[in-house]
C-alpha positions as CSV (number, residue, x, y, z in Angstrom):
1,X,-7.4,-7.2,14.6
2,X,-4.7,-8.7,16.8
3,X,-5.8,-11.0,20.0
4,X,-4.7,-9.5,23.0
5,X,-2.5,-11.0,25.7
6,X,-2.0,-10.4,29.4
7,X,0.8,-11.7,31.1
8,X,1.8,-10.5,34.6
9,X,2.8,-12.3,37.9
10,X,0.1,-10.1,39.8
11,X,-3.2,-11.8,38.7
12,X,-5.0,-8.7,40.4
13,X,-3.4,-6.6,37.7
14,X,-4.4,-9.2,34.9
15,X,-8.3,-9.3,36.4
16,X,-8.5,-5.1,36.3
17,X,-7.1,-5.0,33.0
18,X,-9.3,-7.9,31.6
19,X,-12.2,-5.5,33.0
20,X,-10.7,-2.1,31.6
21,X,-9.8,-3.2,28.1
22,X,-13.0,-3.3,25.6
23,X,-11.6,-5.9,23.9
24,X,-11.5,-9.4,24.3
25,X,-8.5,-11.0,26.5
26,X,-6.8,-13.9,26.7
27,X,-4.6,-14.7,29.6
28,X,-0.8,-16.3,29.3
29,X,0.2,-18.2,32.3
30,X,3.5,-19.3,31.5
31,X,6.7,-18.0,29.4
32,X,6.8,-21.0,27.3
33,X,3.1,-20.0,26.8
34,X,4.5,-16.7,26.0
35,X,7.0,-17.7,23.5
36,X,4.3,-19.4,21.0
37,X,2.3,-15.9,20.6
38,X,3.0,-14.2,18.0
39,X,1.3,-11.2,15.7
40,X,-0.5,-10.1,18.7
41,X,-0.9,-7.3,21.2
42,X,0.8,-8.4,24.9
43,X,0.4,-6.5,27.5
44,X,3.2,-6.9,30.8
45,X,4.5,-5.4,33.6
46,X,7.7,-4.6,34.2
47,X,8.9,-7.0,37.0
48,X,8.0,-9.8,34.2
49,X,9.9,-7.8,31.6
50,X,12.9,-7.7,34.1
51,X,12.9,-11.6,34.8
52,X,13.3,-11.9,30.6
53,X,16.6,-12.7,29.5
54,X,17.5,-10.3,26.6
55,X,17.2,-13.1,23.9
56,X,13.8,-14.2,25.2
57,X,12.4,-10.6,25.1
58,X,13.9,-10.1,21.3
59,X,12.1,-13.7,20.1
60,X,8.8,-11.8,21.4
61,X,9.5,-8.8,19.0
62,X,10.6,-10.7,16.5
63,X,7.5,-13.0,16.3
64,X,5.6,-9.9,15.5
65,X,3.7,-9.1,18.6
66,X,3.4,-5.1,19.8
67,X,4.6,-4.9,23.5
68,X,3.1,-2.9,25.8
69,X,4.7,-2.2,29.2
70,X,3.0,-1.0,32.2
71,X,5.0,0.3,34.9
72,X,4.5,1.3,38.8
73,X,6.4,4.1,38.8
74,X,6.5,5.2,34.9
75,X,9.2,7.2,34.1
76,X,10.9,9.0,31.1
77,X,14.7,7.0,31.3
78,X,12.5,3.6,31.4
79,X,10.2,4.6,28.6
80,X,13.2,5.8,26.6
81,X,15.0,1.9,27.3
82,X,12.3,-0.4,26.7
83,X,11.0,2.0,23.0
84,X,15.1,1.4,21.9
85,X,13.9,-2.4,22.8
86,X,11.6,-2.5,20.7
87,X,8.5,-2.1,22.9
88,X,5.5,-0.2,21.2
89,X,3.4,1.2,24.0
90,X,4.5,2.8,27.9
91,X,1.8,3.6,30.7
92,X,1.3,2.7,34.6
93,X,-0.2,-0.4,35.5
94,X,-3.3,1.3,37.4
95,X,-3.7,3.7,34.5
96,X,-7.7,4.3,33.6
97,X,-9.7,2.7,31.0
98,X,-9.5,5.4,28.9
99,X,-6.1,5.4,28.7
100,X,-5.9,1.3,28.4
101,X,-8.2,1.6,25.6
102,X,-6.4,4.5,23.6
103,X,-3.1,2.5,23.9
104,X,-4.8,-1.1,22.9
105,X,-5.9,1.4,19.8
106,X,-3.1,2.8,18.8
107,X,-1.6,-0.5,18.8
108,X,-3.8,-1.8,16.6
109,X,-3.7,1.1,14.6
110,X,0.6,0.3,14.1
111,X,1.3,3.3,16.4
112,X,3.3,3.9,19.5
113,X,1.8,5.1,22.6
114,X,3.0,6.6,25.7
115,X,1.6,8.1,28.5
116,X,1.5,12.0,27.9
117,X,3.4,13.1,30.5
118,X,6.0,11.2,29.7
119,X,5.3,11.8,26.0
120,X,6.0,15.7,26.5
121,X,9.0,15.1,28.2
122,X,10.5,12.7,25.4
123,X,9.4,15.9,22.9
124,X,10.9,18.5,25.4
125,X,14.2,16.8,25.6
126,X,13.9,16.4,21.7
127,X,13.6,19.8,21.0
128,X,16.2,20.9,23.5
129,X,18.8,18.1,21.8
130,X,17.5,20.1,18.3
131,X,18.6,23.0,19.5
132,X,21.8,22.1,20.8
133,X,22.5,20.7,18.1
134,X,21.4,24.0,15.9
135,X,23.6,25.8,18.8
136,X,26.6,23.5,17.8
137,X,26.4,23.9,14.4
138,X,25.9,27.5,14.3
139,X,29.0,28.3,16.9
140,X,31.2,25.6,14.0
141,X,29.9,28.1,11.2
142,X,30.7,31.5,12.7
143,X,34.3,30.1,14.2
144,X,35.7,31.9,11.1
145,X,34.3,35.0,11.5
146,X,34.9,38.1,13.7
147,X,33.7,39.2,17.0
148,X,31.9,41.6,15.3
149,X,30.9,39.3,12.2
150,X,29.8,36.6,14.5
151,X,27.2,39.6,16.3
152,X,26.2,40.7,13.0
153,X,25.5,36.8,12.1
154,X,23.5,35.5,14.6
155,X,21.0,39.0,14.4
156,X,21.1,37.7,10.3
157,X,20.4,34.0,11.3
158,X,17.3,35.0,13.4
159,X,16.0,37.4,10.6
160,X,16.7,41.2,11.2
161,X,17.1,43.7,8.7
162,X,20.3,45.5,7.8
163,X,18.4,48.9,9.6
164,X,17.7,46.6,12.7
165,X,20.9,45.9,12.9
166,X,22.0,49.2,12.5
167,X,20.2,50.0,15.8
168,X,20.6,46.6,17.8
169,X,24.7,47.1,17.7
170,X,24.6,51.2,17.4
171,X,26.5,50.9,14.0
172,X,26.1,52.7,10.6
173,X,24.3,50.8,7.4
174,X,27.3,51.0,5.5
175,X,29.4,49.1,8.4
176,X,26.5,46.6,9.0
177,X,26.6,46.3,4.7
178,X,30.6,45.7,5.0
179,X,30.0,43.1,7.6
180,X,27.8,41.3,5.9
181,X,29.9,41.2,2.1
182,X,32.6,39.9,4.8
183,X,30.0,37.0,6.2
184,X,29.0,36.0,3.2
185,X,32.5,35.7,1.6
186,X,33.8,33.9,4.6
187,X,30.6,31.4,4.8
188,X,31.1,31.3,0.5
189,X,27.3,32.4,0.6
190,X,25.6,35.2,-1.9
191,X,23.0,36.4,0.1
192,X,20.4,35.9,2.6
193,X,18.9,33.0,1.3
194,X,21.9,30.9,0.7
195,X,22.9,32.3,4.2
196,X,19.3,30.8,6.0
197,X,20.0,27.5,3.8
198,X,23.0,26.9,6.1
199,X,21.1,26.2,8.8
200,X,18.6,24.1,7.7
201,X,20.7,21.1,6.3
């Protein structure tokens, strides 16, 4: 198990999280206190984090500790700069016990926590990037193709058959069949397989 620190220049935050956590605490008064822990759980706040010079703050990672930051106001561009820091766990500083305790947990456990508001963002924004990205790549692949070939493409791409295609774009079979021979030579695919497989590389 890792001891756990508390370091904050509001000793009413250090006293309620002393209470919250289930844990044992030990209290850091100083940063040349600070700079001797190492393999250990240390939980700040963010006006102390912002008073660290960046090389300071990087000796702390690097002498294995798990950060965790509490914050005010918590919000998804500060959880997003201090997890590219390096920092393991994001919540607010009057977050409940229950939350405390989860986090000190998961730290232990080698995981990252966030709250999971913030959390669902970060995975919201993710998917969105994800399917950007898809977007991009998709609009690349079909650049070769016709107005009509690109139609016929995406309604292939999100799995219709050559019939429902037929009735989506009020064309025959045989022109959806043509259409699709013409994809497929363009894309240097065979058939519908090869065609999926160029979307999820």
């Amino acid at each position: 198990m890792k001891s756990i620190f508390l370091f904050s220049d509001d000793l009413l935050l250090i006293g309620r999280w002393s209470k919250l956590i289930n844990e044992t605490t030990l209290m850091i008064d100083n940063l040349k206190d600070l700079n001797r822990v190492s393999d250990s759980i240390i939980i700040i706040n963010t006006s102390i984090i912002k008073s660290l010079s960046e090389d300071k703050f990087q000796n702390i990672i690097e002498n294995q500790n798990d950060i965790m930051v509490l914050d005010n106001t918590p919000n998804l561009l500060s959880a997003k700069k201090f997890l590219n820091k390096g920092v393991k766990a994001y919540g607010n500083t009057l977050m409940t016990s229950s939350y405390l305790n989860s986090c000190v947990e998961a730290l232990q456990n080698n995981y990252i926590w966030l709250l999971p508001d913030i959390s669902t963002k970060l995975m919201s924004e993710m998917i969105n990037s994800q399917k950007n990205n898809d977007s991009e790549k998709t609009k690349s692949l079909f650049d070769i193709l016709t107005t009509k070939e690109t139609q016929i493409a995406v309604l292939l791409k999100e799995g219709y058959t050559n019939n429902k295609i037929s009735q989506e774009l009020n064309i025959s079979i045989n022109t959806v069949k043509t259409h699709i021979k013409h994809i497929y030579e363009k894309l240097d695919v065979k058939d519908r397989l090869s065609f999926a497989s160029l979307f999820t590389n």
